[in-house]
C-alpha positions in Angstrom: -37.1 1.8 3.4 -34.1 4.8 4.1 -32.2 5.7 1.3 -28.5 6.8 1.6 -26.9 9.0 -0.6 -23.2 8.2 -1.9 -20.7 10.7 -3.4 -17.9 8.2 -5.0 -14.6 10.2 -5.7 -12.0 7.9 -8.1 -8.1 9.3 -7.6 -4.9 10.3 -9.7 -5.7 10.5 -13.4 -9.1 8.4 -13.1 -12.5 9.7 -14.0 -16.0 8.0 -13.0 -15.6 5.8 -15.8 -12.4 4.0 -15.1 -14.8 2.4 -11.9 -15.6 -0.1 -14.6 -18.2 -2.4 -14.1 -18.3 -1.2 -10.3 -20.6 1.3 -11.1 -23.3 -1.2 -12.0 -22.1 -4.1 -9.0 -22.4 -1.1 -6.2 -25.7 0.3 -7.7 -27.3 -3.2 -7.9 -25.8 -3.9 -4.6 -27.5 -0.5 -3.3 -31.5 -0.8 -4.9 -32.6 2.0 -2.9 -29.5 4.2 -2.4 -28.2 7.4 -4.8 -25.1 7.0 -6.0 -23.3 9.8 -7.8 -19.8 9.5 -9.5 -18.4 12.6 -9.6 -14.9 13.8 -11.2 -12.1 15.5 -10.5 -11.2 18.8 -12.6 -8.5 17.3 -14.8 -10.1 13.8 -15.1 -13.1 12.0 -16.4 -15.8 14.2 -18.1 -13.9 17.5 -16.8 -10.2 16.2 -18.6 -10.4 20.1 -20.3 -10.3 21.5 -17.1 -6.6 22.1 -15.0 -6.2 20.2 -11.9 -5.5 22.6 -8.7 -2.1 22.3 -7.7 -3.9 22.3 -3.5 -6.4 19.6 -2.7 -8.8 22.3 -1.5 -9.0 23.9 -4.2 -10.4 20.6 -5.6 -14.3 21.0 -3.6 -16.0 23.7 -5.7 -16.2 22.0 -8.5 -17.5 18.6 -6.7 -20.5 21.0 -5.2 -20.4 22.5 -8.8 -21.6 18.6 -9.6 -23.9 17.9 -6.9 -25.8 21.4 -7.9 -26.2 19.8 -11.9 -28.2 16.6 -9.9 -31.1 16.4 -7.6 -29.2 15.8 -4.6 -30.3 18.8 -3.1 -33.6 18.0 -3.7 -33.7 15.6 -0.3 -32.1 15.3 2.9 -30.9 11.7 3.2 -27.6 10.1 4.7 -25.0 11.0 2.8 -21.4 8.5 2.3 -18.5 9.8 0.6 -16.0 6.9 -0.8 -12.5 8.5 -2.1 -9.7 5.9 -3.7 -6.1 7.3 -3.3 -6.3 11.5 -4.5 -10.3 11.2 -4.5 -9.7 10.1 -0.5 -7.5 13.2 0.2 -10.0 15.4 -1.3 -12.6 13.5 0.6 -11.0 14.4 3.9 -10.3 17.6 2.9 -13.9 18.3 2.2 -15.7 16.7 5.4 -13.0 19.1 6.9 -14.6 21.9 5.6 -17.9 20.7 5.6 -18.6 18.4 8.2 -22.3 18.6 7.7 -22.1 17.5 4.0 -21.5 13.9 5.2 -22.4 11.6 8.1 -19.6 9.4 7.0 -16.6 8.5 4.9 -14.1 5.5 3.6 -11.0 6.4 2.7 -9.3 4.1 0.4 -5.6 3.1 -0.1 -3.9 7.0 0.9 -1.8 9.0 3.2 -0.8 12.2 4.4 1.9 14.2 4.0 2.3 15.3 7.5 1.9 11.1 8.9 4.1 9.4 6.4 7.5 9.3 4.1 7.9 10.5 0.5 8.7 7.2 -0.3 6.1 5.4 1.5 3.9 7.6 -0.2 4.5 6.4 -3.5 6.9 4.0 -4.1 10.4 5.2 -6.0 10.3 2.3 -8.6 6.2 3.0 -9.0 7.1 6.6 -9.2 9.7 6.2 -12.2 7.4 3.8 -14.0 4.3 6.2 -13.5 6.5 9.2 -15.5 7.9 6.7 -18.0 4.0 5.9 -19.1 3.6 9.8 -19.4 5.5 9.3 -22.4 4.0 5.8 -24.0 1.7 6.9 -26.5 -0.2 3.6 -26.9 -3.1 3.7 -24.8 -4.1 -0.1 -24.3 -0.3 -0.4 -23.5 -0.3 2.6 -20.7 -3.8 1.2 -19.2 -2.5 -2.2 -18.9 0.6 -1.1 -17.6 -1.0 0.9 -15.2 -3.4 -1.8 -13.9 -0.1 -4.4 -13.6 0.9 -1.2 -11.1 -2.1 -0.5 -9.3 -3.6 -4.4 -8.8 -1.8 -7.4 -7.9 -2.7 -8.9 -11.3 -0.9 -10.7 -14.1 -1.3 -9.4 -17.5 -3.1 -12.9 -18.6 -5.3 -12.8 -15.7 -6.1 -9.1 -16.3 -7.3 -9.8 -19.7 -9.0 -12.6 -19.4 -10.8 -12.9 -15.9 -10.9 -9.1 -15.7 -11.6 -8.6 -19.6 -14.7 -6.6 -18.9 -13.2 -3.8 -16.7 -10.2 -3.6 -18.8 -11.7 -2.5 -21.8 -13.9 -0.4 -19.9 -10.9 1.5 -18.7 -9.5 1.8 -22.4 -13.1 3.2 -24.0 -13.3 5.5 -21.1 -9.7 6.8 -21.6 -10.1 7.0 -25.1 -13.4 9.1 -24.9 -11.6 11.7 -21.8 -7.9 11.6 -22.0 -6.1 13.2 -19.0 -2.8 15.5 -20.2 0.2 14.6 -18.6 0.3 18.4 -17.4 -2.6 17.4 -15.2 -1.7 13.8 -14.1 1.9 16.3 -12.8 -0.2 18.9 -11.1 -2.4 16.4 -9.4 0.9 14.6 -8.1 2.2 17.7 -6.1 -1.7 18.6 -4.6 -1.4 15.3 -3.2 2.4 15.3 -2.0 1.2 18.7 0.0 -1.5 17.2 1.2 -1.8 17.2 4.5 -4.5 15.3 7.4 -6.1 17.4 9.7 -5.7 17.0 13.4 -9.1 14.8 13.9 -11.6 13.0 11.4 -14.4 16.1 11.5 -16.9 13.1 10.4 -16.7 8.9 11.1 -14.5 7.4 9.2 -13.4 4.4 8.3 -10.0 3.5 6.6 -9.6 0.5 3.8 -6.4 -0.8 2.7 -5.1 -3.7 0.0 -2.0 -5.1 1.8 -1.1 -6.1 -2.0 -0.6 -2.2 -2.4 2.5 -1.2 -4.3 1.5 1.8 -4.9 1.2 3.6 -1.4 2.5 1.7 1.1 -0.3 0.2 3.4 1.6 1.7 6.3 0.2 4.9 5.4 -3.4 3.6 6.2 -1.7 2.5 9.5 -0.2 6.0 10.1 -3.6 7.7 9.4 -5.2 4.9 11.6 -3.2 6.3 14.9 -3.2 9.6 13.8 -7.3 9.9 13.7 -8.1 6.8 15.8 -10.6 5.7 13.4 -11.5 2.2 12.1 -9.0 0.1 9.7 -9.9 -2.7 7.3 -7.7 -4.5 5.4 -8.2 -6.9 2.2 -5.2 -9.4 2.6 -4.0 -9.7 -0.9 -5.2 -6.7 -2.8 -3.6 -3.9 -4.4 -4.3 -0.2 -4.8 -7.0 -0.2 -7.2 -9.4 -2.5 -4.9 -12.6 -2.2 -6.8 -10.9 -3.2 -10.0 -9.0 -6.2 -8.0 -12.3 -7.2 -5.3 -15.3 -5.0 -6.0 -17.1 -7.7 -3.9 -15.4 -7.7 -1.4 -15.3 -3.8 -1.6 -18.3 -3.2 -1.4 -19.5 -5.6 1.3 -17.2 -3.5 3.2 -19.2 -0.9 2.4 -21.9 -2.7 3.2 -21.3 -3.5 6.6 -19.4 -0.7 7.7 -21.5 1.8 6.4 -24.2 1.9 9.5 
Protein backbone atom coordinates (compact mmCIF):
# COMPACT_ATOMS: atom_id res chain seq x y z
CA UNK A 1 0.00 0.00 0.00
CA UNK A 2 1.54 3.76 -1.02
CA UNK A 3 1.98 6.04 1.60
CA UNK A 4 1.62 9.87 1.18
CA UNK A 5 3.33 12.28 3.01
CA UNK A 6 1.31 15.52 4.43
CA UNK A 7 2.89 18.75 5.64
CA UNK A 8 -0.26 20.56 7.53
CA UNK A 9 0.48 24.41 7.95
CA UNK A 10 -2.37 26.04 10.56
CA UNK A 11 -2.60 30.18 9.86
CA UNK A 12 -2.56 33.65 11.84
CA UNK A 13 -1.69 33.21 15.48
CA UNK A 14 -2.36 29.26 15.43
CA UNK A 15 0.24 26.59 16.19
CA UNK A 16 -0.24 22.66 15.46
CA UNK A 17 -2.00 22.32 18.55
CA UNK A 18 -4.94 24.64 18.04
CA UNK A 19 -5.92 21.70 15.04
CA UNK A 20 -7.57 20.09 18.08
CA UNK A 21 -8.81 16.84 17.93
CA UNK A 22 -8.13 17.00 14.02
CA UNK A 23 -4.85 15.88 14.46
CA UNK A 24 -6.03 12.40 15.66
CA UNK A 25 -9.53 12.34 13.08
CA UNK A 26 -7.03 12.99 9.96
CA UNK A 27 -4.32 10.51 11.22
CA UNK A 28 -6.94 7.81 11.93
CA UNK A 29 -8.53 8.72 8.74
CA UNK A 30 -4.87 8.41 6.98
CA UNK A 31 -3.46 4.64 8.60
CA UNK A 32 -0.79 4.51 6.25
CA UNK A 33 0.10 8.19 5.42
CA UNK A 34 2.78 10.69 7.42
CA UNK A 35 1.48 13.46 8.61
CA UNK A 36 3.57 16.30 10.03
CA UNK A 37 2.12 19.52 11.75
CA UNK A 38 4.52 22.00 11.51
CA UNK A 39 4.52 25.75 12.92
CA UNK A 40 4.90 28.92 11.97
CA UNK A 41 7.90 31.09 13.59
CA UNK A 42 5.78 33.10 16.00
CA UNK A 43 3.24 30.36 16.72
CA UNK A 44 2.80 26.94 18.26
CA UNK A 45 6.04 25.40 19.67
CA UNK A 46 8.21 28.30 17.94
CA UNK A 47 5.88 31.39 19.87
CA UNK A 48 9.75 32.66 21.08
CA UNK A 49 10.61 33.18 17.71
CA UNK A 50 9.51 36.69 15.60
CA UNK A 51 7.25 36.16 12.71
CA UNK A 52 8.80 37.56 9.28
CA UNK A 53 7.14 40.54 8.32
CA UNK A 54 7.34 38.71 4.14
CA UNK A 55 5.73 35.31 3.70
CA UNK A 56 8.85 34.04 2.15
CA UNK A 57 10.77 34.62 4.58
CA UNK A 58 8.47 32.11 6.43
CA UNK A 59 9.98 28.53 4.41
CA UNK A 60 13.38 28.03 6.12
CA UNK A 61 12.19 27.39 9.18
CA UNK A 62 9.40 24.84 7.80
CA UNK A 63 12.51 22.88 6.01
CA UNK A 64 14.23 23.73 9.38
CA UNK A 65 11.27 21.22 10.74
CA UNK A 66 11.12 18.70 8.15
CA UNK A 67 15.17 18.22 8.69
CA UNK A 68 14.38 17.48 12.79
CA UNK A 69 11.96 14.33 11.29
CA UNK A 70 12.52 11.43 9.07
CA UNK A 71 10.85 12.86 6.16
CA UNK A 72 13.83 12.89 4.24
CA UNK A 73 14.46 9.57 4.99
CA UNK A 74 11.90 8.41 1.95
CA UNK A 75 10.56 9.62 -1.25
CA UNK A 76 6.83 9.42 -1.04
CA UNK A 77 3.91 11.79 -2.39
CA UNK A 78 4.00 14.56 -0.56
CA UNK A 79 0.42 17.03 0.22
CA UNK A 80 0.78 20.33 1.69
CA UNK A 81 -2.68 21.62 3.45
CA UNK A 82 -2.33 25.55 4.53
CA UNK A 83 -5.57 27.23 6.47
CA UNK A 84 -5.70 31.04 5.93
CA UNK A 85 -1.59 32.54 6.54
CA UNK A 86 -0.35 28.70 6.58
CA UNK A 87 -2.10 28.67 2.75
CA UNK A 88 -0.19 31.73 1.64
CA UNK A 89 2.95 30.29 2.83
CA UNK A 90 2.01 27.17 1.22
CA UNK A 91 1.77 28.77 -2.15
CA UNK A 92 4.62 30.72 -1.64
CA UNK A 93 6.66 27.59 -1.00
CA UNK A 94 5.50 25.24 -3.90
CA UNK A 95 6.45 28.55 -5.73
CA UNK A 96 9.82 28.16 -4.77
CA UNK A 97 10.01 24.64 -4.64
CA UNK A 98 7.78 22.95 -6.90
CA UNK A 99 9.42 19.68 -6.46
CA UNK A 100 8.78 19.61 -2.64
CA UNK A 101 5.04 18.83 -3.40
CA UNK A 102 2.95 16.91 -5.88
CA UNK A 103 0.01 18.84 -4.58
CA UNK A 104 -1.69 21.31 -2.40
CA UNK A 105 -5.17 22.64 -0.68
CA UNK A 106 -5.45 25.89 0.08
CA UNK A 107 -7.90 26.77 2.61
CA UNK A 108 -10.10 29.83 3.29
CA UNK A 109 -7.31 32.77 1.77
CA UNK A 110 -6.52 35.38 -0.80
CA UNK A 111 -4.08 37.43 -2.41
CA UNK A 112 -3.22 40.69 -2.31
CA UNK A 113 -2.74 41.24 -5.90
CA UNK A 114 -6.62 39.28 -6.68
CA UNK A 115 -8.70 40.85 -4.00
CA UNK A 116 -9.79 44.08 -1.78
CA UNK A 117 -8.44 45.05 1.67
CA UNK A 118 -11.62 44.67 2.86
CA UNK A 119 -12.53 41.45 1.35
CA UNK A 120 -9.52 40.28 2.77
CA UNK A 121 -10.48 40.62 6.13
CA UNK A 122 -13.51 42.00 7.10
CA UNK A 123 -13.43 45.76 8.83
CA UNK A 124 -15.75 44.72 11.72
CA UNK A 125 -13.51 41.17 12.11
CA UNK A 126 -10.50 43.35 11.77
CA UNK A 127 -11.49 45.80 14.85
CA UNK A 128 -12.62 42.91 16.91
CA UNK A 129 -9.37 40.80 16.07
CA UNK A 130 -7.18 44.10 17.73
CA UNK A 131 -9.69 44.63 20.49
CA UNK A 132 -8.88 40.75 21.68
CA UNK A 133 -5.09 41.83 21.46
CA UNK A 134 -5.88 43.58 24.51
CA UNK A 135 -8.33 40.95 26.53
CA UNK A 136 -6.17 39.40 28.94
CA UNK A 137 -8.46 36.45 29.71
CA UNK A 138 -7.58 33.65 27.66
CA UNK A 139 -10.68 31.35 27.70
CA UNK A 140 -12.51 34.66 26.91
CA UNK A 141 -10.05 35.62 23.78
CA UNK A 142 -10.20 31.80 22.40
CA UNK A 143 -13.92 31.70 22.64
CA UNK A 144 -14.18 34.91 21.12
CA UNK A 145 -12.07 34.08 18.54
CA UNK A 146 -13.81 30.80 17.60
CA UNK A 147 -17.46 32.92 17.63
CA UNK A 148 -15.18 34.90 14.73
CA UNK A 149 -13.60 32.28 12.87
CA UNK A 150 -16.74 29.41 12.89
CA UNK A 151 -20.24 29.93 12.39
CA UNK A 152 -20.90 28.65 15.89
CA UNK A 153 -22.86 29.88 18.94
CA UNK A 154 -21.15 30.09 22.10
CA UNK A 155 -23.58 27.23 23.70
CA UNK A 156 -23.01 25.10 20.84
CA UNK A 157 -19.25 25.65 20.88
CA UNK A 158 -19.00 24.52 24.43
CA UNK A 159 -20.97 21.88 24.45
CA UNK A 160 -20.97 19.90 21.03
CA UNK A 161 -17.50 21.24 20.32
CA UNK A 162 -16.28 20.97 24.16
CA UNK A 163 -13.36 18.82 23.24
CA UNK A 164 -11.65 21.04 20.61
CA UNK A 165 -12.28 24.06 22.69
CA UNK A 166 -10.41 23.24 25.57
CA UNK A 167 -7.88 21.82 23.40
CA UNK A 168 -7.40 25.23 21.95
CA UNK A 169 -7.21 26.86 25.58
CA UNK A 170 -4.37 24.12 26.98
CA UNK A 171 -2.48 24.67 23.84
CA UNK A 172 -2.64 28.52 24.11
CA UNK A 173 -1.82 28.43 27.57
CA UNK A 174 1.27 26.04 27.08
CA UNK A 175 2.63 28.53 23.65
CA UNK A 176 1.19 31.95 23.84
CA UNK A 177 1.61 34.09 20.71
CA UNK A 178 2.68 38.00 21.52
CA UNK A 179 0.57 40.43 20.11
CA UNK A 180 3.85 41.87 18.43
CA UNK A 181 3.68 38.70 16.38
CA UNK A 182 -0.01 38.15 15.71
CA UNK A 183 0.74 42.33 14.08
CA UNK A 184 3.76 41.23 12.14
CA UNK A 185 2.01 38.22 10.75
CA UNK A 186 -1.03 40.47 9.66
CA UNK A 187 1.13 42.79 7.31
CA UNK A 188 3.20 39.44 5.68
CA UNK A 189 -0.11 38.42 4.69
CA UNK A 190 -1.71 41.89 3.52
CA UNK A 191 1.71 41.94 1.07
CA UNK A 192 1.16 38.75 0.14
CA UNK A 193 0.91 38.38 -3.19
CA UNK A 194 -0.19 35.04 -5.78
CA UNK A 195 2.05 34.15 -8.28
CA UNK A 196 1.08 34.20 -11.91
CA UNK A 197 0.23 30.15 -12.10
CA UNK A 198 -0.16 27.36 -9.44
CA UNK A 199 3.70 25.86 -9.91
CA UNK A 200 2.04 22.57 -8.40
CA UNK A 201 -1.97 21.15 -8.55
CA UNK A 202 -3.94 22.73 -6.49
CA UNK A 203 -7.03 22.65 -5.23
CA UNK A 204 -8.95 25.55 -3.41
CA UNK A 205 -11.46 24.96 -0.24
CA UNK A 206 -13.74 27.48 1.01
CA UNK A 207 -16.55 27.84 4.04
CA UNK A 208 -19.27 30.06 2.48
CA UNK A 209 -20.01 30.69 6.34
CA UNK A 210 -16.58 32.61 6.25
CA UNK A 211 -16.61 36.01 7.93
CA UNK A 212 -13.33 36.19 8.20
CA UNK A 213 -12.05 36.45 4.51
CA UNK A 214 -14.56 36.79 2.24
CA UNK A 215 -15.16 33.47 0.13
CA UNK A 216 -14.92 35.71 -2.88
CA UNK A 217 -11.26 35.60 -2.49
CA UNK A 218 -11.22 31.78 -3.10
CA UNK A 219 -13.26 32.77 -6.14
CA UNK A 220 -10.72 35.34 -7.21
CA UNK A 221 -7.76 32.89 -6.80
CA UNK A 222 -10.06 30.24 -8.58
CA UNK A 223 -9.83 32.50 -12.01
CA UNK A 224 -6.76 33.77 -11.41
CA UNK A 225 -4.93 30.03 -11.30
CA UNK A 226 -7.73 28.09 -12.95
CA UNK A 227 -7.54 25.45 -10.43
CA UNK A 228 -10.25 23.45 -8.67
CA UNK A 229 -12.78 25.11 -6.03
CA UNK A 230 -14.78 23.31 -3.26
CA UNK A 231 -17.00 24.81 -1.17
CA UNK A 232 -18.62 23.67 2.26
CA UNK A 233 -22.14 25.46 2.22
CA UNK A 234 -22.44 26.61 5.76
CA UNK A 235 -18.99 26.76 7.19
CA UNK A 236 -16.77 29.35 8.41
CA UNK A 237 -13.09 30.10 8.39
CA UNK A 238 -11.75 27.72 10.74
CA UNK A 239 -13.27 24.50 8.78
CA UNK A 240 -11.61 21.75 10.65
CA UNK A 241 -12.79 23.08 13.93
CA UNK A 242 -16.44 23.62 12.29
CA UNK A 243 -16.51 20.04 9.84
CA UNK A 244 -13.21 18.16 10.21
CA UNK A 245 -15.31 15.36 8.49
CA UNK A 246 -16.25 16.85 5.99
CA UNK A 247 -12.64 18.39 5.66
CA UNK A 248 -11.07 15.76 5.41
CA UNK A 249 -13.12 13.70 3.08
CA UNK A 250 -12.25 16.48 0.84
CA UNK A 251 -9.06 15.66 1.36
CA UNK A 252 -9.81 12.37 0.82
CA UNK A 253 -11.14 12.46 -2.42
CA UNK A 254 -9.46 15.20 -3.95
CA UNK A 255 -6.20 14.31 -2.97
CA UNK A 256 -5.47 11.61 -6.03
Amino acid sequence: MSTTKWIVLRGLGRGHGHWGTFIKKLAAALPTDKIYWLDLPGNGFLNTQTSPLAIEDYIPSLEQQLKATNFFDSHERTVGVGLSLGAMVLAEWAHQQPSRFNKIFLINTSAANLSKPWKRISMRVFANTLKQLFTSELEQFELNSLKITTTLSEEIIKSKFNDDYKAVIEFTKKYPITKRNILRQLVAASRYVFPKQPAVPTTLISGAGDRFVNPACSDDIKRWWKCDLVIHPTAGHDLAFEDSSWLIETLKVHSA
